[in-house]
C-alpha positions in Angstrom: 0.0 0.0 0.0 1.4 3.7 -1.0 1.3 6.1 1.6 0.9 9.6 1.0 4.4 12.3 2.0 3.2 14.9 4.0 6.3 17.4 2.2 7.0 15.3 -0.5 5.2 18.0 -2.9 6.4 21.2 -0.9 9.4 20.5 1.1 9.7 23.4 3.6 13.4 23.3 3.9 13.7 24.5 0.5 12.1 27.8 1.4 15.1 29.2 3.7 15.3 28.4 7.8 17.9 26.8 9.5 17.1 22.8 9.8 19.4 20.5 11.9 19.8 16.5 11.2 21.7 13.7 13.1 25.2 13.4 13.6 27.3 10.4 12.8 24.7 7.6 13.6 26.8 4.7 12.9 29.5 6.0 15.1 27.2 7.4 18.1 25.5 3.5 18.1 29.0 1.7 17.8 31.6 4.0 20.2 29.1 5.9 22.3 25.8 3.2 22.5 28.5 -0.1 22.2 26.0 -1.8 20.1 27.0 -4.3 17.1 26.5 -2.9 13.6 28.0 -5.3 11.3 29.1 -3.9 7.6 27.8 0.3 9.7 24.7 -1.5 9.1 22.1 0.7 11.3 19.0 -0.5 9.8 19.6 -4.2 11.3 19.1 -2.7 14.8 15.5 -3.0 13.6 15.4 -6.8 13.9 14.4 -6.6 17.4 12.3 -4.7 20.2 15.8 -3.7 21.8 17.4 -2.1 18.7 14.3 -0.6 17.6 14.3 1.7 21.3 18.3 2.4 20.8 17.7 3.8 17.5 14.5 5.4 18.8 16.2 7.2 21.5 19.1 8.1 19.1 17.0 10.1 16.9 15.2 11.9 20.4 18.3 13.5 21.6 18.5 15.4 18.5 15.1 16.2 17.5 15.2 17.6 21.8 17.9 19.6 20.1 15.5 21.4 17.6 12.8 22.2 19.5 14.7 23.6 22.5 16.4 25.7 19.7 13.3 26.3 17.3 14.6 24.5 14.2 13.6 22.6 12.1 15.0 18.4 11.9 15.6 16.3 8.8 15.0 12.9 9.9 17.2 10.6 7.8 16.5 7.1 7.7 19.2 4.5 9.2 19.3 3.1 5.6 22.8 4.0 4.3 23.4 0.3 4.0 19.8 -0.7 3.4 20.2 -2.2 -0.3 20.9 -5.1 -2.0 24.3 -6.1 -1.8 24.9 -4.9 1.3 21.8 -6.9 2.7 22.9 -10.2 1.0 26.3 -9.9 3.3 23.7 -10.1 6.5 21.1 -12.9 4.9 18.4 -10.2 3.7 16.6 -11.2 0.5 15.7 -8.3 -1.7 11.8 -8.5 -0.7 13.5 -8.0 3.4 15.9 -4.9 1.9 12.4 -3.6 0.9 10.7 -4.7 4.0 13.2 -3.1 5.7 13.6 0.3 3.9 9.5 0.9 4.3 10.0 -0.2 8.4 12.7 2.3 8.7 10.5 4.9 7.1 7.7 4.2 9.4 10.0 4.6 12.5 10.7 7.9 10.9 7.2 9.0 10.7 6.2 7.9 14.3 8.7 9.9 15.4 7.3 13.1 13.5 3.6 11.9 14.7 5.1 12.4 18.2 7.6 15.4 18.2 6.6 17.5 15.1 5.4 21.1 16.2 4.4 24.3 14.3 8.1 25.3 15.7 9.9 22.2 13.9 8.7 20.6 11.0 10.0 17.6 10.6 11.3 15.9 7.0 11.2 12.7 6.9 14.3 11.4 4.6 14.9 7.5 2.8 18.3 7.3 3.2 20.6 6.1 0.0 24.3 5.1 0.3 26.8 3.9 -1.9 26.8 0.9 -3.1 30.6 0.4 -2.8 32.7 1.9 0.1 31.4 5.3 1.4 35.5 6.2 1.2 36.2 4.5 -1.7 35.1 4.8 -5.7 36.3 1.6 -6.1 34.8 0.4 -9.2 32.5 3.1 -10.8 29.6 2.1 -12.5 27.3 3.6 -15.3 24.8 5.9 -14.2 22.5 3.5 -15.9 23.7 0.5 -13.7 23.3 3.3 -10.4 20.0 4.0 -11.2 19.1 0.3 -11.9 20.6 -0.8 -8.4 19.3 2.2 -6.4 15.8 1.9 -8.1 14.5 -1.0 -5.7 14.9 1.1 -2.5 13.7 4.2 -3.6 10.8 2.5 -4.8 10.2 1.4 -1.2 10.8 4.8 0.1 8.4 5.9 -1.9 5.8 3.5 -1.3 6.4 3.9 2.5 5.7 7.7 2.3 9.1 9.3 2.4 9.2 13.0 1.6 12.8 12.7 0.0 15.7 10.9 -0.8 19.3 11.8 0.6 21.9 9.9 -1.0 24.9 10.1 1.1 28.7 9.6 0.5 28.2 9.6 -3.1 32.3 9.0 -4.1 31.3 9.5 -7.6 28.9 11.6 -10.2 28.1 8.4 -12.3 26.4 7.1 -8.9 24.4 10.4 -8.1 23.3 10.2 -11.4 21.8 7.1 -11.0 20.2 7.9 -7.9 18.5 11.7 -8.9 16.9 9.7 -12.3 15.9 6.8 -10.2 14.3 9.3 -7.6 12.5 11.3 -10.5 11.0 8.5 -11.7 9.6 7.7 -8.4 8.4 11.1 -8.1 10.7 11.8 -5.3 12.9 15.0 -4.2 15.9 14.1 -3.8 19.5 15.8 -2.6 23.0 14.6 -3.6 26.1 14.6 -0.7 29.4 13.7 -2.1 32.3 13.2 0.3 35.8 14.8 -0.3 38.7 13.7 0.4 41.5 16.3 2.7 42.8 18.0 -0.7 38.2 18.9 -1.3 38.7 16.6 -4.4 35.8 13.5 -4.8 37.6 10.2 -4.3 37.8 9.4 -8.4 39.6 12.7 -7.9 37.1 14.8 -9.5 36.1 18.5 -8.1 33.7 19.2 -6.5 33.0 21.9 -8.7 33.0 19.5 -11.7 31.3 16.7 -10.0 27.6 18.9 -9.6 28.1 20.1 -13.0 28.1 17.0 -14.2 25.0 15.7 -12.1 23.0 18.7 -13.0 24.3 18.5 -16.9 22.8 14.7 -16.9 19.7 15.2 -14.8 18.2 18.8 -15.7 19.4 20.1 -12.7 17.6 16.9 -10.9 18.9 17.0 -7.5 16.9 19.6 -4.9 20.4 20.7 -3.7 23.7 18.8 -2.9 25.6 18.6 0.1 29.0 17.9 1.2 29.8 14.8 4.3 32.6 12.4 5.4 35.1 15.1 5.8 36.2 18.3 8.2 35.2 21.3 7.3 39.3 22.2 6.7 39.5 19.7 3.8 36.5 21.8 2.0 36.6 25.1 3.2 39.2 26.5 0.3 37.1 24.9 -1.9 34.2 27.0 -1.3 36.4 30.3 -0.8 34.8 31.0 -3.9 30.8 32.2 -4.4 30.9 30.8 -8.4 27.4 29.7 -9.4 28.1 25.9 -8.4 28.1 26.9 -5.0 24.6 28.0 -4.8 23.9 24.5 -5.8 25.3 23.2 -2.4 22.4 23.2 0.5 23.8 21.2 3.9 26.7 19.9 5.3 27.6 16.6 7.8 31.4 16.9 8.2 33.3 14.9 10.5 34.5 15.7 13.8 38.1 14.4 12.6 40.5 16.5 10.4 42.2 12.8 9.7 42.0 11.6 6.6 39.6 9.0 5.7 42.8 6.7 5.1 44.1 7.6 8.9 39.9 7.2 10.5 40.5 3.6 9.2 43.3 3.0 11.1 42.5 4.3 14.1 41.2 1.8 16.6 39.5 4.6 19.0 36.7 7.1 17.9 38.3 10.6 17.0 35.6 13.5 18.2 37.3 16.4 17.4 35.9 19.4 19.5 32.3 20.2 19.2 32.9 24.1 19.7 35.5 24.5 17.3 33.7 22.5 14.7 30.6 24.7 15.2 32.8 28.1 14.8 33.9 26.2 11.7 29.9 25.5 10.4 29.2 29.4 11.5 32.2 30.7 9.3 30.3 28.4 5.9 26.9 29.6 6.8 27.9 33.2 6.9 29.5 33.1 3.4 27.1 30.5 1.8 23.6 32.0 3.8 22.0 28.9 0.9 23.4 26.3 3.2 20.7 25.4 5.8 20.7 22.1 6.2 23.2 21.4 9.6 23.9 18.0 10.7 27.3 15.5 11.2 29.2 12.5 10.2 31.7 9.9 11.6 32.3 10.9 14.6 29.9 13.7 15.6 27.1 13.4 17.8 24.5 15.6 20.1 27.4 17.6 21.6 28.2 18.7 18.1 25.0 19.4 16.3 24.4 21.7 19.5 27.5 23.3 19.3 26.4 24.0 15.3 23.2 24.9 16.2 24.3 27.6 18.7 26.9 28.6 16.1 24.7 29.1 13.5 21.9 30.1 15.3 23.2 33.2 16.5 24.6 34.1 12.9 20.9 33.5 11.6 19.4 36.3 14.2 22.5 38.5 13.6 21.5 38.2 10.0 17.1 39.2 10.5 
């Protein structure tokens, strides 16, 4: 049965206001909750009663952030690994992925029947990752094999009553591409975040700059907005010095607490989390030249004590700004 987006036709975000998100879920659940994800995958927390309420109070201490601050909240699906490949390496068949995918999607929108107010509206977001490595390109495929591959959980999204799609550590434009003509076709919104490595390049070494000219060449300008995640503000922040045309393209960040590489995070046996105030200082400084980048959440390594930090940050430049 398809169930009817509340946003999906209007989504408020795109009319200006600051809106927060999570921070790095996979990390919060794994260093901060000590719970088991196998492959990052969140979504299989919702095999039971007991990960369903960890993931449940996950999302509570940030949406507690948005209304004590009078933001709006993105709530992005724990889906990053909810598709196919990466459900066959935990026994999911491709009717579970879906099963899955629509669950996760319902979890969202109890979570908006309970918290939503007049104050914070709350977006609810499927969540699309790569289907390779979120730090790796590895082996690119066509954007007509992306959209293929992506097409069976967007479908669910859709059918489940997503607002949007939000496909995350995209390494690659072949890969968005896929994704923004397989969430057109499904009627769906959809936003693009590509992940940079320290030099602000994409992983196949592509700009960034070059990278949503290409997307938006392919797709008509497809994608609602793009955003950048998976790396500190410091390995982007020359990049968008400039105010060229591309960058008005570029909506939301969810950088890492880390200024490592995505090489050294690897490594590292112990969670790096950075310093909450200095990464919101460093969120302030983007908002203030790029006022088109309202959408304020984390990635590996961030959690509540960050998105606060960036919400205060960027807060303050917002009322400065009326």
């Amino acid at each position: 049965m398809r169930i009817d987006a509340k946003y999906r036709q209007s989504l408020p975000h795109l009319g200006g206001g600051l809106y927060l998100t999570d921070g790095g879920i996979e990390t919060s659940l794994i260093f901060q909750d000590g719970l088991d994800l196998p492959y990052f995958a969140a979504f299989h927390l919702l095999r039971d009663a007991p990960g369903r309420a960890a993931l449940v109070r996950y999302y509570e201490r940030y949406i507690e952030i948005a209304k004590s601050d009078g933001m709006g909240f993105i709530l992005e699906s724990p889906t990053w690994r909810a598709s196919a490949d990466w459900g066959a390496k935990l026994g999911y068949s491709a009717a579970d992925i879906a099963a899955v995918n629509r669950h996760s999607i319902q979890l969202m929108d109890d979570l908006r029947e309970a918290y939503e107010t007049m104050r914070t509206p709350m977006i609810v977001s499927g969540c699309v990752g790569p289907r390779g490595d979120g730090y790796d390109a590895g082996q690119v495929m066509s954007a007509a094999d992306a959209e293929a591959y992506h097409a069976h959980q967007i479908a669910a999204f859709a059918e489940a009553g997503a607002d949007m799609v939000s496909a995350i550590t995209m390494t690659n434009a072949n890969e968005a591409i896929g994704v923004a003509h397989a969430a057109a076709k499904a009627g769906m919104p959809a936003s693009v975040s590509f992940t940079v490595e320290t030099d602000g390049r994409l992983p196949t070494g592509q700009t960034l700059a070059e990278a949503i000219g290409e997307v938006d060449a392919a797709t008509s300008k497809g994608p609602a907005y793009y955003m950048i995640n998976c790396a500190h503000p410091t390995h982007f922040d020359n990049v968008l010095q400039s105010k060229d045309a591309w960058t008005r393209r570029i909506g939301g960040i969810r950088a890492n607490a880390s200024r490592c590489s995505h090489q050294e995070l690897n490594d590292s046996p112990a969670l790096d989390s950075g310093n909450p105030i200095e990464l919101g200082g460093q969120y302030r400084d983007l908002v203030q030249r790029h006022p088109g980048i309202n959408v304020l959440g984390g990635c590996c390594g961030t959690d509540e004590r960050h998105v606060a930090a960036i919400s205060l940050a960027c807060r303050l430049v917002s009322r400065k700004a009326a």
